[in-house]
N, C-alpha and C positions, 0 to 999 in steps of 0.2 A: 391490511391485516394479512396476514404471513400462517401458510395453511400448506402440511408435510403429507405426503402419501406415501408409501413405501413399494416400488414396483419391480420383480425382477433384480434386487440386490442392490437399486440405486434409487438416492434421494430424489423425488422431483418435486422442486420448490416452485411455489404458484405465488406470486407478488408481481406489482403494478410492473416490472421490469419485463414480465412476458415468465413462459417455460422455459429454463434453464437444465437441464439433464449435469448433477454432478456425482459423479463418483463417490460415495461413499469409502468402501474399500478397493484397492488394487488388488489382483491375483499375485498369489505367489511367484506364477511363471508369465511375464507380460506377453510371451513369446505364443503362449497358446489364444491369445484370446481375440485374434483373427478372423478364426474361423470356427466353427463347432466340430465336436468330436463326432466321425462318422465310421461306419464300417469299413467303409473303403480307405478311409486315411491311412496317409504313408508314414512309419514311424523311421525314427531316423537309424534305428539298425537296418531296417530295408534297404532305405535310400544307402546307406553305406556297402552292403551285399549286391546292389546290381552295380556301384562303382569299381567294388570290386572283383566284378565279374566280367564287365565292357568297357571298363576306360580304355581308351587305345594308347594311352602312354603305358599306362601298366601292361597290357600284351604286347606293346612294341618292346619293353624290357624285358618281358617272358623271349620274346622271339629272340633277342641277342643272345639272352642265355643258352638258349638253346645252342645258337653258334660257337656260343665257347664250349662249353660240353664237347663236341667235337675237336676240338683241338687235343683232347685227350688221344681219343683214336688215331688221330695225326700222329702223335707222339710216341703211339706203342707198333706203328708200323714200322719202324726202324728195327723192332726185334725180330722180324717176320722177314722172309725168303723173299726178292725182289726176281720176279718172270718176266721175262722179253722173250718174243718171239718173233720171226722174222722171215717175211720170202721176196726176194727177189727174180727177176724173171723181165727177158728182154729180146728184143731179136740185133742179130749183129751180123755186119756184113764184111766179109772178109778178103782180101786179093793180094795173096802172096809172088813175090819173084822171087822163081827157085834159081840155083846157080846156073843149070842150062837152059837160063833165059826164058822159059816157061811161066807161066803164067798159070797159076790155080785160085780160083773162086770159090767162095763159099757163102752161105746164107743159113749162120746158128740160130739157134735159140736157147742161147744158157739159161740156166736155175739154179736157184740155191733156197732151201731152206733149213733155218737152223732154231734153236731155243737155247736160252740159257737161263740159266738161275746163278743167284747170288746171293750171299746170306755173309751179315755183317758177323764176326767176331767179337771185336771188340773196335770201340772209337772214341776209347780217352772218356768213359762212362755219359758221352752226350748225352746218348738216348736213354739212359736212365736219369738223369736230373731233366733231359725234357718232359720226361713223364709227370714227375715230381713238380715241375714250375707249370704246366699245363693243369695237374690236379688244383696247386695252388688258385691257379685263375680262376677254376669252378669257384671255389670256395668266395673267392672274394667276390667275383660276378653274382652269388649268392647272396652274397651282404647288399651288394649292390643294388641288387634285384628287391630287397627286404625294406632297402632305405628310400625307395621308390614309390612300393608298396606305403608305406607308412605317410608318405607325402601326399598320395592319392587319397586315402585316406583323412588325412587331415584336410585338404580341399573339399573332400566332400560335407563333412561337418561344416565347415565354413561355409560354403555354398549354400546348406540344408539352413540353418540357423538364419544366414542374411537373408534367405525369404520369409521365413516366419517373423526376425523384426522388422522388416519393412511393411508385412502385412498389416502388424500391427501399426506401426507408422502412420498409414494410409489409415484406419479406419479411425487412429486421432486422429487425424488431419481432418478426416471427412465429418465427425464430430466437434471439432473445434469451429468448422465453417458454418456448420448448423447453428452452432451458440452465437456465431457473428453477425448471420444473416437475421438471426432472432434477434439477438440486439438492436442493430440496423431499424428493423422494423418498427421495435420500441422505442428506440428516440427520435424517428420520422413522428410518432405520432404522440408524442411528448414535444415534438417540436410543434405540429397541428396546433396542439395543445395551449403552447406557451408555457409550458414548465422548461422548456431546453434553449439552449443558443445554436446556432448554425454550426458552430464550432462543434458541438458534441456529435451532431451527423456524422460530420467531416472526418471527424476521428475516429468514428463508429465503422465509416466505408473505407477509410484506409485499409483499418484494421481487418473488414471483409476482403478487401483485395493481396494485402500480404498473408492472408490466409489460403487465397486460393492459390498464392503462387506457392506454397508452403505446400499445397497438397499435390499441386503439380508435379513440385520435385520430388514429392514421396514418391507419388506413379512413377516416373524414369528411374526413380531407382529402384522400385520393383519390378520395372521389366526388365531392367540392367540383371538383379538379382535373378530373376528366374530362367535368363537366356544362359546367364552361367551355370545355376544348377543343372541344365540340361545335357551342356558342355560336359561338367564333371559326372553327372550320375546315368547320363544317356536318355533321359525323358522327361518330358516338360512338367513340373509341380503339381499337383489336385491340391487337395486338403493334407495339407501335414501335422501331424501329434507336434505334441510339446516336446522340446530335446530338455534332454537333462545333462547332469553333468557325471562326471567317470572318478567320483573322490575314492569310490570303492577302490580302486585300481593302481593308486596313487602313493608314492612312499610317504614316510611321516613327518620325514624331515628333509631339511636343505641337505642334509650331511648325504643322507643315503639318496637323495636324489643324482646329487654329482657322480658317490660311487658306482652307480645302477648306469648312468649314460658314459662315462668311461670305460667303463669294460664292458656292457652288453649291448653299445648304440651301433648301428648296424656300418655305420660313416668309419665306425672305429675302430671294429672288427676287419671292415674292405683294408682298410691301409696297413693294418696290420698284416691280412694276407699279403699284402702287396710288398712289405719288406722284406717278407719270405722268397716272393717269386723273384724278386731282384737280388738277393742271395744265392737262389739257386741259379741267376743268369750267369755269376760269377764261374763258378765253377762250369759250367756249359762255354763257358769264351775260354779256360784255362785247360779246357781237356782237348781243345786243337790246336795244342801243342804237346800230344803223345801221340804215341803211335796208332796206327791202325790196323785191323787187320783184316780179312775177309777170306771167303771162298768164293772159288765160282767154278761153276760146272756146265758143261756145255754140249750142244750134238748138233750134227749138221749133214746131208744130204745135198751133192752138187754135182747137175748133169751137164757137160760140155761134147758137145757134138765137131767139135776143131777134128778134121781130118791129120791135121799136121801135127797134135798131142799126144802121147803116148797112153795119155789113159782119157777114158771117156765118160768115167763116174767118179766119185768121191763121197765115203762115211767116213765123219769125224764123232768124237768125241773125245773131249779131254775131264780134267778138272785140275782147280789149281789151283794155290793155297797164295794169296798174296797180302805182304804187310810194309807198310808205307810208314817213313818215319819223318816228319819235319825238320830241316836245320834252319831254313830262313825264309820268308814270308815278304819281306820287305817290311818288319815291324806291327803289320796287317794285326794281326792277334794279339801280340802286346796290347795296342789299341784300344781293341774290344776287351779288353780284360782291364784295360784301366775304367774304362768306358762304365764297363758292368759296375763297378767298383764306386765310382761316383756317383751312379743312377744309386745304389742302394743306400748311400748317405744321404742324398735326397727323399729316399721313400723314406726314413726313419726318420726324418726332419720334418716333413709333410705327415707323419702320424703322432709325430707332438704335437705338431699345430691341430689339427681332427680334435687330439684328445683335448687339446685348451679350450676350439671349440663348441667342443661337448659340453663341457664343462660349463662355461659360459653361458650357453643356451640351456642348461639345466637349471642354471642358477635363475637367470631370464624369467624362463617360465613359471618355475615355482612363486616368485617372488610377483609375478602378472597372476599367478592366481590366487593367490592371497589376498593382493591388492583389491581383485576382480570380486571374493565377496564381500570385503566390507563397502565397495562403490554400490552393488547392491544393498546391502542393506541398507546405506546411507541412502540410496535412489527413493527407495520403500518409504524411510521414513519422510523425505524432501514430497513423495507423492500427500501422504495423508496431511502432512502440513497445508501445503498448498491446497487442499480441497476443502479442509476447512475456512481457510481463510476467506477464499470466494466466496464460501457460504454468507461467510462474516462483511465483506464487500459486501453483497448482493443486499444481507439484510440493513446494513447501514444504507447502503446508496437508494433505498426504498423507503426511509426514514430521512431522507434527506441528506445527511450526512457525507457523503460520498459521491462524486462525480461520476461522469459517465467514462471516462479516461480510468480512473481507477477500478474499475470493474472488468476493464478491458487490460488491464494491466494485469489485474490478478488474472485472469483466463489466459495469458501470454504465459505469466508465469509457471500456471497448473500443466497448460499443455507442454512445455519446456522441460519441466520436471517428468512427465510421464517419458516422452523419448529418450531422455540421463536414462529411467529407469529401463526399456525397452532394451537400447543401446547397452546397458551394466549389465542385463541377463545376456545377450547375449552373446558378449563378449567374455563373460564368466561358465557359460559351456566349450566356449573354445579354448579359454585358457587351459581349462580342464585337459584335451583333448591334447592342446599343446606341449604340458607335460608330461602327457603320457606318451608323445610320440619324442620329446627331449629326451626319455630314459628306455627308448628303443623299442618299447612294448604296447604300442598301436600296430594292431594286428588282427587279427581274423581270430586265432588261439583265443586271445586274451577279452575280446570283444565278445566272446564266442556267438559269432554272428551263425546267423542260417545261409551259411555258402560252405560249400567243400571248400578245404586250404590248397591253393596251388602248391605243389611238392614239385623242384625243381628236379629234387633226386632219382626220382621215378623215369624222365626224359636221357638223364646222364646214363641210368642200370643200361636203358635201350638200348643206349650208343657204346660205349665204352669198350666191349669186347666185340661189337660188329667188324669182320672180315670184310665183308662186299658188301653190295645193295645199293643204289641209286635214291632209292625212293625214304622220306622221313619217318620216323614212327605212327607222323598224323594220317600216313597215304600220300604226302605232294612227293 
């Protein structure tokens, strides 16, 4: 006789086969059901705010930028007055022969010290288009910096999620070994009995040993899972919330997904700066083939002690306007001027390819996360199938009807179906995540996560118009 109690949200079915624990309903999110909701649990906008505050790929990409930002100020010191200064100073020994054969000695100590300045006029507008190709490089090292950003971001989601299904994984796993070991025990003693064959043990303890090696593998891949979230997010997992998915943030269609990662994907944006900056290389290789011009102005103080000089001090100064014209190089600059010329046909060829693979990978995603909810849905419905059906095993195979293999077959199958589903959620928030980081806008902004936004532009204001200084805006 077959007798239901309702416990806790799940059936538990009481027949000669022993307590079996099945599932009535699955949760919507398989992902949460792990662990229980606690105070302390880390949701996965957190976990996404401390990656994007400590990953050290992301601040090793802040730090270069950093470095290029200064190639600006490189750039603008070509408009700026270049100062040398200089002293000289020595002792010298001297021993002339005069005509009547005399001999005079001496032991100087000349000096000299001088300064000069220099200040460019003009040099074939270099230093102005290196300005211009040095700003370029912000810009794109900016992109750069965004599409890095957005990557880290996207690991951490991934990282955050593969621990929450693995959890769940594991605590099937460790559920399905309980239903085996319980079995196990009920056909030992149906075997006692004389209702069973040796055959139905044997199947029975198989079935328990491919279970435990099933749970094995979940553990290794849950500590696989949580040494990486540690990696990406900087601290070993507690309790994690349920992640959801980002549809709020998502265009509507294929159409507008492609348009949004071709012009606003940060991969597409860099290249694009980048055929600017190799445009402007051009013209930087073509203007040292004009003229040049400069000043320089100069003063000097120089004291010689030579007995046999007519004079024993010296003040200079001059100044003096000088301009320099190329006729032949050895083809030196031709060169670089084809050179330039060819790099910028490549940067424009390299930013059609970017934008094809934008494009691509928009199309990708989208279409992975389409796919990604109906795999869930289809998982959902494949779970409540299979949970029925054991029921329906369980209550045949208690009636006679049903072997002990087929009982065990329906429970292979039930738990099969829960990991499809496990696996479909969460790979149905990443796709999410994927898309949104295909059409450029996986960000801090858009997430509007609880972290201040790294502003690159704040670092450049610092640098930009600095004259001197040694030391960085951060104090090194």
């Amino acid at each position: 006789m077959i007798g239901r109690t309702a416990r806790a949200g799940r059936v538990v079915t009481r027949h000669r086969w022993g307590v079996g624990p099945v599932f009535a309903t699955w949760t919507t999110l398989a992902l949460c059901c792990a662990l229980p909701a606690a105070a302390s649990a880390e949701a996965l906008p957190d976990a996404l705010a401390k990656a994007y505050q400590t990953n050290p790929q992301l601040n090793a990409e802040r730090a270069r930028q950093r470095a290029t930002d200064e190639n600006v100020p490189q750039a603008l010191a070509g408009y700026r007055p270049q100062i040398v200064a200089s002293l000289s100073a020595g002792l010298q020994s001297v021993r002339n022969l005069l005509p009547d054969n005399t001999i005079q000695t001496a032991n100087l100590k000349p000096w000299i010290i001088g300064v000069t300045v220099t200040q460019t006029l003009f040099n074939g507008f270099r230093t102005a288009n290196g300005v211009r190709a040095a700003e370029l490089q912000v810009q794109s090292g900016r992109e750069a910096l965004r599409n890095v950003g957005q990557g880290v971001l996207l690991d951490a989601v991934t990282a955050y999620t593969n621990v929450l299904a693995n959890q769940s994984l594991v605590e099937a796993q460790r559920s399905n070994v309980a239903f085996l070991r319980e079995t196990l025990a009920v056909t030992q003693r149906r075997l006692n009995a004389g209702d069973v064959t040796p055959t139905d043990t044997a199947q029975a303890e198989a079935r328990l040993n491919r279970g435990l090696a099933d749970l094995n593998a979940a553990e290794v891949a849950l500590a696989v899972s949580q040494a990486t979230y540690a990696q990406v997010i900087g601290n070993a997992p507690s309790q994690l919330k349920p992640a959801e998915a980002v549809d709020r943030y998502l265009p509507k269609s294929r159409e507008d997904a492609m348009t949004m990662a071709i012009r606003q994907h940060p991969a597409v944006m860099a290249a694009s700066f980048d055929v600017d900056v190799a445009s402007t290389n051009i013209r930087i290789a073509e203007g040292t083939l004009l003229p040049s011009a400069t000043i320089q102005g100069s003063a000097s103080k120089s004291r010689n002690n030579d007995p046999t000089l007519g004079t024993f001090a010296e003040d200079q100064a001059s100044i003096v306007a000088n301009v320099t014209a190329p006729i032949y190089d050895g083809g030196q600059a031709a060169a670089q001027t084809r050179q330039a010329k060819e790099i910028t046909a490549q940067s424009r060829l390299v930013l059609d390819q970017v934008r094809n693979q934008a494009r691509t990978a928009a199309v990708s995603a989208w279409v992975a996360n389409e796919g990604a909810k109906i795999a869930v849905s289809a998982s959902e419905s494949e779970v409540k199938a299979a949970t029925v059906a054991l029921q329906g095993v369980q209550r045949e195979a208690a009636g006679g009807q049903r072997t002990t293999v087929d009982v065990l077959n329906s429970q292979a199958d039930l738990i099969q179906a829960k990991a499809r589903l496990i696996g479909a959620q969460r790979d149905r928030v990443i796709a999410s995540y994927t898309l949104l980081s295909a059409i450029g806008h996986l960000d801090v902004k858009t997430l509007n996560l609880n972290t201040p936004d790294y502003l690159p532009e704040v670092h450049y204001q610092q640098v930009r118009d600095a004259w001197h200084g040694l030391r960085t805006p951060s104090g090194q």
